[in-house]
C-alpha positions in Angstrom: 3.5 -20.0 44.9 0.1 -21.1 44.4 -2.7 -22.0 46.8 -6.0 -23.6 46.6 -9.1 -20.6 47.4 -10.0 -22.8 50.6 -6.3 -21.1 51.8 -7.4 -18.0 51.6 -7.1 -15.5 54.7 -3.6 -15.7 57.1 -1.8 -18.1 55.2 -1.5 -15.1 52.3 -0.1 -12.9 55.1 2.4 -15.4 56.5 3.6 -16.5 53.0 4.9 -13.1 52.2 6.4 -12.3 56.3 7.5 -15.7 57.1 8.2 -17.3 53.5 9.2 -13.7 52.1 7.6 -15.3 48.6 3.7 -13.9 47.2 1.4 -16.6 47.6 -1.2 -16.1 44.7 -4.9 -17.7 45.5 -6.2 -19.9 42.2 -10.0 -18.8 42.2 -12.8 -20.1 39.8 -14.4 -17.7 37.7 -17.4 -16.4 39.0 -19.8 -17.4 36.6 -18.7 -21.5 36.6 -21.3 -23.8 36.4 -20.1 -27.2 37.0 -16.7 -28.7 37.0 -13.7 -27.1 34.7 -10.0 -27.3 35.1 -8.9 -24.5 37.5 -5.8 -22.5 36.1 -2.4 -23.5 37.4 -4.2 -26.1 39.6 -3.5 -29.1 37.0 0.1 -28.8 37.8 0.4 -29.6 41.2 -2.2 -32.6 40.6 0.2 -33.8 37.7 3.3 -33.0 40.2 1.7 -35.0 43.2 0.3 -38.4 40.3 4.1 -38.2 39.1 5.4 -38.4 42.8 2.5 -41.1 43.9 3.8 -43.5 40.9 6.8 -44.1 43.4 5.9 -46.7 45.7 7.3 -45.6 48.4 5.2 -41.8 48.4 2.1 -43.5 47.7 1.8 -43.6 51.8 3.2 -41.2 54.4 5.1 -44.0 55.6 8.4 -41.5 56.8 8.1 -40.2 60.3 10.6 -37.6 59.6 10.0 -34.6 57.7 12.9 -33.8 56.8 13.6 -37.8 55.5 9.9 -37.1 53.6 11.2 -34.2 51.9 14.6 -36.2 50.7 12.3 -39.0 49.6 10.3 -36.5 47.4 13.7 -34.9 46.1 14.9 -38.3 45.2 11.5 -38.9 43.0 12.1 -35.7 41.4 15.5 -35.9 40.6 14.5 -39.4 39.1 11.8 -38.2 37.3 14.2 -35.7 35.5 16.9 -38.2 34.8 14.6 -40.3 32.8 13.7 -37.6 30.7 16.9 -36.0 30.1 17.9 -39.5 29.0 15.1 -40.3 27.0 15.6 -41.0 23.3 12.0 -41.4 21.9 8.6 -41.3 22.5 7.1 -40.8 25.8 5.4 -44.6 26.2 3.5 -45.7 29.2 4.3 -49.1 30.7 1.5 -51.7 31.0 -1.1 -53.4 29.0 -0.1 -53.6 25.2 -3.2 -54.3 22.5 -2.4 -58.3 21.5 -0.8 -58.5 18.1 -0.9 -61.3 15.9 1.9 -63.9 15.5 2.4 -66.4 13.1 2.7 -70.1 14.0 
């Protein structure tokens, strides 16, 4: 499991007791100047765009966490579906370029 450096401290400690998994702290190098991509970080920002694109996880609308947690499972497992099933490109759906037509 990862964690952000600002999670540093306890929550390493209880990860391993509580969790019984090693939760590994994603540092910047020391010698960064200015913004770069941190390692391992860009995957749970794609994982948490990918689950936002549903409508209803866009909000913490569920008072449950338990019913939150089936919600994200359902995104997942639809997530996967699609591209199990997929047959060609990957192609986003919105805005096309307008292409000419003849009258």
């Amino acid at each position: 499991m990862w964690a952000d450096q600002g999670f540093t401290g306890r929550l390493v400690d209880w990860t391993t007791t509580v969790l019984g998994h090693e939760l590994e702290v994603v540092r910047k190098d020391p010698g960064q100047r200015g913004f770069q991509v941190q390692p391992k970080r860009w995957a749970v920002e794609r994982t948490f765009s990918w689950l936002t694109a549903h409508r209803r996880l866009a909000r913490d609308y569920e008072t449950s966490p338990a019913y939150s947690e089936t919600m994200i499972r359902w995104a997942m497992i639809g997530i996967m579906v699609r591209r199990l099933t997929r047959v060609g490109p990957v192609s986003r759906a919105g805005r096309r370029p307008p292409t000419r037509t003849s009258a």
